[in-house]
N, C-alpha and C positions, 0 to 999 in steps of 0.2 A: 558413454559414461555409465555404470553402474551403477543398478538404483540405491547402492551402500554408498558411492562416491558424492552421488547426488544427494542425499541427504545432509553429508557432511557439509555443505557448502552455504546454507544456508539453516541460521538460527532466527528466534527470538525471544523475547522477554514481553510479560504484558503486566501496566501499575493499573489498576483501577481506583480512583477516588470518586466515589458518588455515580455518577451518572455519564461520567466520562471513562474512555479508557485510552490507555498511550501503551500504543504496542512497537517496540523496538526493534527495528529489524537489522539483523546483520550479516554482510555476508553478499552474496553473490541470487539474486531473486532469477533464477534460473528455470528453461522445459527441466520436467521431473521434479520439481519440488514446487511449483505454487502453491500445493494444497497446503502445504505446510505452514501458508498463511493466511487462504481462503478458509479453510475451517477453523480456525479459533476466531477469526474476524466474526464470521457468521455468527457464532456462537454469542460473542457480547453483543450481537443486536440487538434482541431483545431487552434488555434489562440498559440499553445505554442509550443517549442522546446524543452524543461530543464521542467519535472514535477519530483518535489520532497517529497515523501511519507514523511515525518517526523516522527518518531515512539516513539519518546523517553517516551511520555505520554502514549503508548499504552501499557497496564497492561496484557491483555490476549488475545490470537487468536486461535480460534477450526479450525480445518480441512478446514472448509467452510471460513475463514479466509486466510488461507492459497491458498485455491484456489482463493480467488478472489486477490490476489496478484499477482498469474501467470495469472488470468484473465486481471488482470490492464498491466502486461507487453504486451504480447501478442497485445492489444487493439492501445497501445503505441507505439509498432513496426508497427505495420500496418497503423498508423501513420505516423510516421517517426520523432516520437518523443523518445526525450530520458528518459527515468523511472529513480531514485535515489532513493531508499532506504537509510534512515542516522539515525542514534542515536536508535540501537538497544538495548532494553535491553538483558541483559544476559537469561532472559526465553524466550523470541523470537528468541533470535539465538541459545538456548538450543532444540526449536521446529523446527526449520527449520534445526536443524544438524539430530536429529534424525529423521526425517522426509527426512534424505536425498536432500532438497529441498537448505538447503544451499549450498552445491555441483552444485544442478541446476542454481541456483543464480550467482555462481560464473562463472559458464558456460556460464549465460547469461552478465555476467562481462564483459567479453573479446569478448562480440558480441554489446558491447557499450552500456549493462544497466551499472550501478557504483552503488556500495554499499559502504555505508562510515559507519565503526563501530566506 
């Protein structure tokens, strides 16, 4: 894929209110585009407490998908911000079950990430 194709594929949108922010993702979280939502993530660290993944628009995520979501956690904690995953589809938490990673998820639940299905 073409790094013009691969951009195409993946959008989003970011609302901030206060101290939180809720970034929209849409699209296909695919190799060749994480950054494109590692770095704005990054960027509302500092100034935020509450960052909220929004998934509900997100259609598909490869492996490199997946890690950059324990990448965003990780980032987030050394932070001392809180990460939110909400409105999973059913193939996303079909990929993080088999992938075992929702078990990690859930693990990082109870260490003050929240996951809202």
């Amino acid at each position: 894929m073409s790094t013009q194709a691969a951009a195409s594929v993946f959008s989003l949108s970011i609302a901030q209110a206060g101290s939180k922010a809720t970034v929209q993702c849409r699209g296909r979280l695919v190799s060749g585009v994480c950054n494109q939502l590692v770095q704005p993530v990054k960027e509302l660290l500092p100034a935020s407490k509450l960052v909220v993944l929004d998934l509900s628009e997100l259609t598909h995520m490869d492996s490199m998908g997946l890690g950059t979501i324990v990448r965003l956690y990780v980032s987030a904690k050394a932070a001392g911000v809180t990460l939110q995953l909400c409105h999973l589809s059913p193939h996303i938490r079909q990929i993080l079950g088999v992938t075992h990673l929702l078990n990690v998820l859930t693990d990082m639940c109870e260490q003050g990430v929240n996951l809202r299905f």
